[in-house]
C-alpha positions in Angstrom: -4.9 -52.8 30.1 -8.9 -52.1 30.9 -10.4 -49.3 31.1 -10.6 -49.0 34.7 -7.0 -49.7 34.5 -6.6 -47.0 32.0 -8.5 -44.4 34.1 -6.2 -45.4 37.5 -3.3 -45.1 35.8 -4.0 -42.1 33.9 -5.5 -40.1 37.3 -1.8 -41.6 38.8 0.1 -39.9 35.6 -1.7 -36.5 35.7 -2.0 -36.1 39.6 2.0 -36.9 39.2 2.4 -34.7 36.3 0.6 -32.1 37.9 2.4 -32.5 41.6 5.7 -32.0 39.6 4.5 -29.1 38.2 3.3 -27.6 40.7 6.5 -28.1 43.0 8.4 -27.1 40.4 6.3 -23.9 39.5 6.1 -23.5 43.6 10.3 -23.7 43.6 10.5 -20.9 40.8 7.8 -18.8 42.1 9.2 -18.7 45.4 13.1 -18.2 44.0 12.2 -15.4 42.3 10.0 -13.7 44.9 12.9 -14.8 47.2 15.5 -12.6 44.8 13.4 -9.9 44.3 12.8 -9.0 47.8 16.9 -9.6 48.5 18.0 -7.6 45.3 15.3 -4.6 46.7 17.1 -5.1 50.0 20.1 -4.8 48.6 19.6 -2.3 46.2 18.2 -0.2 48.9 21.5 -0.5 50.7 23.4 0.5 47.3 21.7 3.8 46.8 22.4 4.6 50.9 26.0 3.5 50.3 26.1 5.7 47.1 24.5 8.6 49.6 27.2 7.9 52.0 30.1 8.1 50.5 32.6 10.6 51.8 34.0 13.1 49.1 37.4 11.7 49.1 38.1 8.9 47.5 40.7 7.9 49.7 38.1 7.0 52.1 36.4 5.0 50.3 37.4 1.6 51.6 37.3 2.5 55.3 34.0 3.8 54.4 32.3 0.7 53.1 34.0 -1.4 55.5 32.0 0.8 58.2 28.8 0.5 56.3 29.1 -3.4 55.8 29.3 -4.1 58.7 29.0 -8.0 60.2 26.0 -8.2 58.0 28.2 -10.5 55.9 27.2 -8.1 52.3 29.6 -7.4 50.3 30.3 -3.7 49.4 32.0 -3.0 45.6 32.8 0.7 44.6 33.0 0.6 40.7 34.1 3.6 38.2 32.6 3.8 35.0 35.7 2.3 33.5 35.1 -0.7 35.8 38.5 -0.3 37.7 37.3 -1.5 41.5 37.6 2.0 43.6 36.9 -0.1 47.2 35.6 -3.3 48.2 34.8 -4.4 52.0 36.4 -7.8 51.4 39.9 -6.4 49.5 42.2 -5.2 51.0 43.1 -1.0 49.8 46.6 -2.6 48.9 45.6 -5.4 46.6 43.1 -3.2 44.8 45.4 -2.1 42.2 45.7 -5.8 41.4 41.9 -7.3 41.6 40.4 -7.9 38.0 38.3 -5.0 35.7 34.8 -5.0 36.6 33.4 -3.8 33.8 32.5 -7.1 31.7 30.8 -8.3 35.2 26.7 -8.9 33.6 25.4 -6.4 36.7 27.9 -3.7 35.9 27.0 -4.1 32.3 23.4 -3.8 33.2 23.7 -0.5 35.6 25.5 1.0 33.0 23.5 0.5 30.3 20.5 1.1 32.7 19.5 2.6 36.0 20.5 -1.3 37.9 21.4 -4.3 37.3 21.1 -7.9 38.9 23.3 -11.4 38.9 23.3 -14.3 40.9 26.9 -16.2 40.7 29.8 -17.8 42.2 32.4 -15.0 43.4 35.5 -16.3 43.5 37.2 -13.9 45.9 34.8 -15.5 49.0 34.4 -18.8 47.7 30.3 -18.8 47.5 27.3 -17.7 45.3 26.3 -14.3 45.9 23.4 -12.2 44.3 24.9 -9.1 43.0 22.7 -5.7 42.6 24.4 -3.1 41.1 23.1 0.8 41.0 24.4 4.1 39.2 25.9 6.4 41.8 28.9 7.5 43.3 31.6 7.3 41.4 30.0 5.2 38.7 28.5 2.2 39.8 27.9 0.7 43.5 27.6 -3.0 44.1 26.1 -4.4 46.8 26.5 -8.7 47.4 25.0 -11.0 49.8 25.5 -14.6 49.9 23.1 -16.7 47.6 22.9 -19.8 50.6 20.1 -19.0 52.3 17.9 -18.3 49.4 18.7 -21.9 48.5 18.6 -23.0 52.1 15.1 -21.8 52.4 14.1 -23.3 48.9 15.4 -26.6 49.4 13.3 -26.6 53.0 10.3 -25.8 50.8 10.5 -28.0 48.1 11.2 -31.4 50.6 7.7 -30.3 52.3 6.0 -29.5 48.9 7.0 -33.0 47.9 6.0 -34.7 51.1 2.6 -32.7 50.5 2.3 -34.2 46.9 3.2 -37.9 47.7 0.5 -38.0 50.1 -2.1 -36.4 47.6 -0.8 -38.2 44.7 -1.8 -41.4 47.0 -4.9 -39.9 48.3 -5.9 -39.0 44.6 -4.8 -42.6 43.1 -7.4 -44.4 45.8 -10.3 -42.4 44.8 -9.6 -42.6 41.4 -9.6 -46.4 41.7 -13.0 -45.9 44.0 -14.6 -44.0 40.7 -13.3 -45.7 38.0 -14.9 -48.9 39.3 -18.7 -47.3 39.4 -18.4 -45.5 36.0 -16.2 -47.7 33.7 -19.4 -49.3 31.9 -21.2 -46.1 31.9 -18.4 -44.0 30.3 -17.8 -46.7 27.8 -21.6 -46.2 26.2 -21.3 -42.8 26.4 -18.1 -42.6 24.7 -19.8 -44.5 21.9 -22.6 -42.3 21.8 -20.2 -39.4 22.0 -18.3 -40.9 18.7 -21.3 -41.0 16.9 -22.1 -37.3 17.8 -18.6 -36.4 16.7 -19.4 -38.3 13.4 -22.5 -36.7 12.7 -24.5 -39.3 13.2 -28.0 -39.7 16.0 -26.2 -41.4 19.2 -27.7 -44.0 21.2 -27.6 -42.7 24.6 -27.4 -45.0 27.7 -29.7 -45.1 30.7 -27.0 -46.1 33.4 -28.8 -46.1 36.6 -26.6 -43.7 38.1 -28.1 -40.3 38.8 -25.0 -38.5 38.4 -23.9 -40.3 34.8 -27.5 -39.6 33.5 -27.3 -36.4 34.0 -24.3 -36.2 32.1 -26.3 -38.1 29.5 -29.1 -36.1 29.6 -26.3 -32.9 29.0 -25.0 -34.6 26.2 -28.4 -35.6 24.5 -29.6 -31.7 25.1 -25.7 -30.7 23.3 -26.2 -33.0 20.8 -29.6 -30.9 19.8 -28.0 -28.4 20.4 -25.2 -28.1 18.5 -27.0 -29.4 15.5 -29.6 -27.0 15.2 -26.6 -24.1 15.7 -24.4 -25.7 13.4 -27.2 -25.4 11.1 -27.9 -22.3 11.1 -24.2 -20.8 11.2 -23.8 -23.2 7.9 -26.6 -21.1 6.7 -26.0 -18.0 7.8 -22.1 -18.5 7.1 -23.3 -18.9 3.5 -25.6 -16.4 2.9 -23.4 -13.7 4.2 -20.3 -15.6 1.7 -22.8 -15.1 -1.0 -23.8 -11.0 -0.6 -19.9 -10.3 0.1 -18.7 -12.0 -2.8 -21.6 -11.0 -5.1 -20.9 -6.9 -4.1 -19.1 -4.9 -6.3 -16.9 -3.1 -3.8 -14.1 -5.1 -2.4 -14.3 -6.2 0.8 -11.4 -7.0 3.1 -11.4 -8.5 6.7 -8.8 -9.0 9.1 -8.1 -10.5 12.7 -6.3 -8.9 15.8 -3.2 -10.4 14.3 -3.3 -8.4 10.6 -4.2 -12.0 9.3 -6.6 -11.5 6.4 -9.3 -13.7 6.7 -11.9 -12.6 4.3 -11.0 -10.8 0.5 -13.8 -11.5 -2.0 -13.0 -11.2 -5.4 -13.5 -7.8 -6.0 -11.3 -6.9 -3.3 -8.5 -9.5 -4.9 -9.1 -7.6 -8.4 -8.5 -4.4 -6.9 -5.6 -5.4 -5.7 -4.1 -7.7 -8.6 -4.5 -10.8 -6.7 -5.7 -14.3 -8.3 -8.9 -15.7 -6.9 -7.0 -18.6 -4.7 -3.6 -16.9 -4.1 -2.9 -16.6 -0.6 -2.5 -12.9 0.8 0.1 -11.4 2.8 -0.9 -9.3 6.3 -3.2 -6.8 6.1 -0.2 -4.2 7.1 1.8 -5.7 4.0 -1.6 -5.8 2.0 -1.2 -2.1 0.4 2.4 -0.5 -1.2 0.2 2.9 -1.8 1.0 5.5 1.3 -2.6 6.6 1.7 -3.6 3.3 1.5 -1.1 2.1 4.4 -2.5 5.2 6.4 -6.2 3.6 5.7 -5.0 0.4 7.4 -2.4 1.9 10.1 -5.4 4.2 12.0 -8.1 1.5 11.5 -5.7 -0.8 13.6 -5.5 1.8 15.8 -8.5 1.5 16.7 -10.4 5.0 14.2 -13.0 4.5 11.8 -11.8 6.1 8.3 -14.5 6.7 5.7 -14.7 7.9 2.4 -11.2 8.6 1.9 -9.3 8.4 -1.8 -6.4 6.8 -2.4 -4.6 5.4 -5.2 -4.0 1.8 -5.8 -2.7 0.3 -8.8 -3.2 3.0 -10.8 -7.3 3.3 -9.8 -9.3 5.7 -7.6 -10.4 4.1 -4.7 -12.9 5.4 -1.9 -11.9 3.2 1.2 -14.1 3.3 4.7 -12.8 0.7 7.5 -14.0 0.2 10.7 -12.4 -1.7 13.7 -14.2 -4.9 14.8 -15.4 -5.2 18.5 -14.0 -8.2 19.0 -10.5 -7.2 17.5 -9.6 -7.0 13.6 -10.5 -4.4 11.3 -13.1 -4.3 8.1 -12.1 -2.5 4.5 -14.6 -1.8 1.8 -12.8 -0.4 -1.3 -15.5 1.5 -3.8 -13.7 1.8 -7.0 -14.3 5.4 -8.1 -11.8 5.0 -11.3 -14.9 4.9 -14.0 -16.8 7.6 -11.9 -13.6 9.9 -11.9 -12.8 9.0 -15.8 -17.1 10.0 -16.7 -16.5 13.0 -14.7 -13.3 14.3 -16.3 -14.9 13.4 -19.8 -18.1 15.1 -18.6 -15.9 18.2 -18.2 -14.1 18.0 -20.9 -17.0 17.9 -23.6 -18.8 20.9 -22.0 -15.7 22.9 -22.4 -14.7 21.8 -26.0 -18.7 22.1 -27.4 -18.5 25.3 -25.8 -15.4 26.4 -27.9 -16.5 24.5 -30.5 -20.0 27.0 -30.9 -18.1 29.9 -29.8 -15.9 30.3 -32.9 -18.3 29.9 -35.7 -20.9 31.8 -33.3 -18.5 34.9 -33.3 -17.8 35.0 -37.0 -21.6 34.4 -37.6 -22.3 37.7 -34.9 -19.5 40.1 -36.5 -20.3 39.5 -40.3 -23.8 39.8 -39.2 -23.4 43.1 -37.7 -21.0 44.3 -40.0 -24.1 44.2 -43.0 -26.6 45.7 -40.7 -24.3 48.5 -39.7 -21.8 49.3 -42.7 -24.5 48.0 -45.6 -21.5 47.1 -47.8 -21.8 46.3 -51.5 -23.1 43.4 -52.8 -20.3 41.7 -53.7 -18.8 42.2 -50.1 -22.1 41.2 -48.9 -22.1 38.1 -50.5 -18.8 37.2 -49.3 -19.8 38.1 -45.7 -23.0 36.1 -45.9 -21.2 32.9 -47.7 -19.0 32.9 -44.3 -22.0 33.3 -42.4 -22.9 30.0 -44.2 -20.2 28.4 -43.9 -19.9 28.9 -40.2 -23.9 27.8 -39.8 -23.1 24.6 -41.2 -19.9 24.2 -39.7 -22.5 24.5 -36.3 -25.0 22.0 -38.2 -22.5 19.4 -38.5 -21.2 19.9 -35.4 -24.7 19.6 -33.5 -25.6 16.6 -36.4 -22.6 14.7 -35.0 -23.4 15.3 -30.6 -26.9 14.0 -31.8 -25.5 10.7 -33.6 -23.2 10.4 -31.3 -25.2 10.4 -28.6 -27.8 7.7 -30.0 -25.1 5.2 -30.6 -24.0 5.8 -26.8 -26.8 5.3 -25.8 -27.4 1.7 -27.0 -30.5 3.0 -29.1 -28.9 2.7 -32.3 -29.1 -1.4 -33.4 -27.3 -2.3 -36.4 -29.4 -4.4 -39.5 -26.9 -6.4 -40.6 -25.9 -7.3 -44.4 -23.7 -8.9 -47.1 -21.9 -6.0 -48.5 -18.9 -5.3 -51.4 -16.6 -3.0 -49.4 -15.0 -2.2 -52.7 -18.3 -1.0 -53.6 -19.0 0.9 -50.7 -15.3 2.4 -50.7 -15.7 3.6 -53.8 -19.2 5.7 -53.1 -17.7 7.1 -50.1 -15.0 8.7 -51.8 -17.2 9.8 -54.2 -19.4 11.5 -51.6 -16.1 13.7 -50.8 -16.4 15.1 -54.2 -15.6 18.9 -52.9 -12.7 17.3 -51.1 -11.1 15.5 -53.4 -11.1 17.7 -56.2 -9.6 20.7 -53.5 -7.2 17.5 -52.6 -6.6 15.7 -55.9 -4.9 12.4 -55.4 -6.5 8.8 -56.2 -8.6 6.1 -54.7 -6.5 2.6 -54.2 -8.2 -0.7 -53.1 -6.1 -3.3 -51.8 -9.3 -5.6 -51.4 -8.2 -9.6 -51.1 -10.4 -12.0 -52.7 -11.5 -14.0 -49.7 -12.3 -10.6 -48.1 -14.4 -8.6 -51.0 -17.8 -9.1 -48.6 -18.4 -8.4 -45.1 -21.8 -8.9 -43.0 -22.4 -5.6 -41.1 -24.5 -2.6 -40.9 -24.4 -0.8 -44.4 -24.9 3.0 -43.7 -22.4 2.5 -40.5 -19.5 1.1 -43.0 -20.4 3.8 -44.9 -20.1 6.7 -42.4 -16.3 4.4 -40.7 -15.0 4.7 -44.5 -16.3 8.4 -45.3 -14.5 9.5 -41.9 -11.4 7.5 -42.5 -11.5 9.0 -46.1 -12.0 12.3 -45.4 -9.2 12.5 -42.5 -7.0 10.7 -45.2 -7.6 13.7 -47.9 -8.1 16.0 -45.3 -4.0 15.7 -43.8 -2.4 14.3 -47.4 -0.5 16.7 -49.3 -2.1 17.4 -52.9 -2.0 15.0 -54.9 -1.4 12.7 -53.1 -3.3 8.9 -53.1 -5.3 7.0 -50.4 -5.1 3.6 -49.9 -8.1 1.1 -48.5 -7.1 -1.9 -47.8 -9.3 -4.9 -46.6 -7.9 -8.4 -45.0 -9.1 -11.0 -43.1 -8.2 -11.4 -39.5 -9.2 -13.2 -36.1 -12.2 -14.4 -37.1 -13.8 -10.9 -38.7 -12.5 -8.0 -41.2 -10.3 -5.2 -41.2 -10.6 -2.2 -43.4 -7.6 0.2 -43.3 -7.2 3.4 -44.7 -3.6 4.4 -45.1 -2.7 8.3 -46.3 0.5 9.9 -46.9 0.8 13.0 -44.1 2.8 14.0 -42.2 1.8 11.5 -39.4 0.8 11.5 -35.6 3.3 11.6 -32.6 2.8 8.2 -30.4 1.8 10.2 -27.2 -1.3 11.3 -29.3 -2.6 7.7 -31.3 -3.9 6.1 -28.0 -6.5 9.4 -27.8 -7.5 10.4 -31.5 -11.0 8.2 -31.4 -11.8 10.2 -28.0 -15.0 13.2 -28.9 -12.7 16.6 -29.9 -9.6 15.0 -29.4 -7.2 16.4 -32.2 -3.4 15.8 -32.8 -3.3 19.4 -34.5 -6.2 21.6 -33.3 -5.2 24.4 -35.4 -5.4 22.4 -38.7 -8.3 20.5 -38.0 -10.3 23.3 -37.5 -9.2 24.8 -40.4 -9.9 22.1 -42.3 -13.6 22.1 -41.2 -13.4 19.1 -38.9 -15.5 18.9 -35.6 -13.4 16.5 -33.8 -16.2 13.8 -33.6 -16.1 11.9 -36.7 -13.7 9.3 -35.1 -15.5 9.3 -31.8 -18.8 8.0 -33.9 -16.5 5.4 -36.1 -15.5 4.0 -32.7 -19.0 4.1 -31.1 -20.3 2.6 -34.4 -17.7 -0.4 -34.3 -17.8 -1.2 -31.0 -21.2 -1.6 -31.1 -20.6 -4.3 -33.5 -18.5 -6.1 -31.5 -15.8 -4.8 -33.2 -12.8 -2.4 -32.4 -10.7 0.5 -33.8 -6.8 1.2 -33.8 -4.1 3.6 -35.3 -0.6 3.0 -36.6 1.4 6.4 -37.9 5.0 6.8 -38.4 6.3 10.6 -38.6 6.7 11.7 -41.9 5.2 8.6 -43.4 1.7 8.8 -42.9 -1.4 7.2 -40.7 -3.3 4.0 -41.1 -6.7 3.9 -39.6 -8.2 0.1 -38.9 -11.7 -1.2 -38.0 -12.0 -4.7 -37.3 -15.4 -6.0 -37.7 -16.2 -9.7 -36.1 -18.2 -11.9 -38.7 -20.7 -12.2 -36.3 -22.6 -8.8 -36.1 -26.0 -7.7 -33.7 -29.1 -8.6 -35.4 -31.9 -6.2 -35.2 -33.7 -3.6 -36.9 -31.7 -0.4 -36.8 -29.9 2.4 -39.6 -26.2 4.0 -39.4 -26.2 7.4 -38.3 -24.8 10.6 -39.5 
């Protein structure tokens, strides 16, 4: 078939397609204006039946008989047990015997409701009636009137709606045969050209003759520019604004009207435990937190929310959103977790350095005073100023180790790398313990394998790792009792271990012993003379060399303390502190 015959035919089709519609939109427009207007009418008439009814229900029948009428409705007096009370078209003495109303759909409906409406064939008068049924009365009164004209009047209509689109469907099929003929060629060029503008390409755009077609050309040539210098810049802009959201640390969530996420860059998907290309469910769905479904429930109610804390997945989150003007919502998640943890930590080490100076502070203030005011003898004086001492070192050390710790936190400690013999340097750390292990007793054992007797790393920071582990070894072994250094190789780098025989460290407490003034037994340690950070800076120290630091302990057994150091270490000049 051509094209002009494509184009008659089609214009026939739609024209058709739409006449049909349109009488058959017309029909159930007018059928249900049609029964809306009768079941007001007759629902009007209910409630002034339900108004009129006489107290005594023995006049009930003569009474809706009287208010029917010759109007030809149908009056039905219903209890709320559906048992027919009076009917204009029953007789009083064959009511006993006519069916339960109550499954009827427009007594179901007034029951359940304040009305209820049915169109249907009655088979006590033989015809289709619309029923309307309203609460009052007695329980429910029904009001019928027959269905015929309604379909009298719409079967009128639709012959003349018919008649009216046969003749336009002729009318319309002429001048689409008139047009097709003057604009066949035309269209056919400019559906080329409009092919290659779909395709991306430059279209060839026809000169037709036609003042009508060329402007249509002339339209299409200006779209054509159009839409490629748009589509340009939304590419552009599209991916400059998919860059910044995806590059921002805070996650970013956007949504439609419909709670359809649209946008989640991959902070957001972290956040929320989600792989980079999984799909994610409804924004309403998004969140299992409470606070976090509140976040989401007002913002799709239309409130801003910001700077509100919730908790998801076990992280601190600050979330703002803010409703979009077209519909949709925006959530930007600020993970607060780290910020929280540095505060808490913050906290923390001001109040244990402050009760870490205030004990040894006291005793140096009261055995001071005591020889200024009591001038005892010398031999208590020297007892009082040997605690004095003791207490200023125990400060000194204390002070020594915020200061190291410190540097190494703050990356200006660099290790200098080297080939050392960690029997070697064992061996001159436990020697440096010499006070403590003659108070302790006990023996040095080296458990040293032979393809792990060197290890490159930072000499006077293996040094200070084994002289902690050592002295926390001595300083919770019973007397007597030996330490064991063991070195292995493992993952690529290697571990020393320093195993002693105490009395151990609960579970709850391993996870936290390399934290600054942490301490499984407070009392002991500081007993002991122990300042709480010589693990902190063993960590600090190892970490820094790419490495890492673990416990294992069983109770009553003992502890073993491990430092895994990588074979590849930082260059760089740089000394061990401590």
């Amino acid at each position: 078939m051509t094209l002009s015959g494509r184009l008659v035919a089609g214009s026939i089709a739609l024209l058709a397609g739409a006449m049909t519609i349109m009488v058959g939109a017309s029909e159930v427009s007018l059928r249900r204006d049609m029964e809306r207007a009768l079941a007001r009418s007759l629902e009007t008439e209910a409630r002034i039946v339900a108004s009129a009814l006489p107290a005594d229900s023995m006049q009930w029948g003569r009474a809706v008989r009287r208010l029917a009428g010759s109007g030809g409705h149908r009056i039905t007096v219903i209890d709320t047990t559906g048992r027919v009370r009076a009917d204009n078209e029953v007789s009083d003495a064959t009511l006993p015997f006519v069916e339960n109303h109550r499954t009827r759909p427009e007594v179901q409906a007034a029951l359940a409701g304040p009305d209820g409406t049915a169109v249907r064939h009655s088979v006590t008068v033989g015809q289709d009636l619309l029923y309307v049924a309203v609460r009052g009365g007695p329980g429910i009164i029904r009001v019928a009137a027959p269905y015929a004209p309604v379909q009298d009047t719409l079967d009128r209509v639709r012959r003349a709606v018919v008649w009216a689109a046969v003749l336009a469907l002729l009318a319309g099929s002429v001048v689409a045969l008139i047009a097709s003929r003057s604009i066949t060629g035309p269209l056919r060029r400019i559906t080329v050209a409009a092919r290659a503008i779909a395709g991306g390409r430059e279209p060839i755009l026809p000169d037709t003759g036609i003042p009508d077609v060329n402007a249509l050309v002339l339209a299409l040539r200006e779209m054509h520019q159009e839409l490629t210098a748009r589509f340009d810049a939304v590419r552009g802009e599209r991916a400059r604004i998919a860059a910044v959201v995806e590059s921002m640390l805070e996650g970013v969530i956007a949504a439609d009207t419909r709670g359809t996420v649209v946008l989640a860059n991959t902070a957001a998907r972290r956040l929320l435990g989600y792989p980079p290309d999984a799909p994610l469910p409804g924004i309403d769905e998004l969140f299992r937190a409470k606070a976090a479904r509140e976040v989401v429930s007002d913002v799709r109610a239309g409130e801003s929310v910001t700077g509100r804390e919730v908790e998801l997945e076990g992280r601190t989150i600050l979330a703002s959103a803010r409703p979009l003007p077209e519909g949709g919502a925006v959530l930007v998640l600020h993970d607060l977790t780290e910020v929280r943890r540095l505060q808490v930590m913050r906290r923390d080490f001001v109040a244990n350095v402050s009760h870490e100076l205030k004990t040894p502070l006291t005793s140096i203030s009261g055995y001071a005073e005591t020889l200024i005011a009591d001038r005892p003898d010398t031999e208590v004086a020297e007892r009082f100023l040997q605690i004095i001492l003791n207490n200023a070192r125990r400060m000194q050390r204390l002070v020594d180790g915020l200061l190291d710790l410190s540097r190494v936190e703050s990356g200006h400690w660099q290790p200098a790398p080297e080939r050392l013999d960690v029997a070697t340097v064992a061996r001159e750390a436990w020697d440096g313990l010499g006070d403590r292990v003659a108070e302790r007793g006990g023996e040095l054992r080296l458990d040293v394998a032979p393809d792990s007797a060197t290890v490159v790393t930072d000499a006077d920071a293996l040094r200070q790792v084994l002289t902690n582990f050592l002295d926390n070894a001595l300083r919770y072994s019973p007397t007597g009792a030996p330490v064991t250094v063991t070195v292995r190789r493992q993952d690529q780098g290697t571990t020393v271990s320093v195993q002693d025989r105490g009395p151990g460290i609960p579970a709850e407490h391993l996870s936290r012993i390399f934290e600054r003034f942490y301490r499984a037994d407070p009392s002991r340690s500081r007993d002991e003379g122990g300042t709480g950070l010589g693990l902190a800076i063993v960590k600090h120290l190892v970490e820094a060399q790419g490495g890492r630091v673990w416990a294992v302990s069983r109770i009553g057994e003992g502890t073993t303390v491990n430092a895994w150091i990588p074979d590849s270490t930082l260059g760089g000049e740089g000394r061990a502190v401590g």
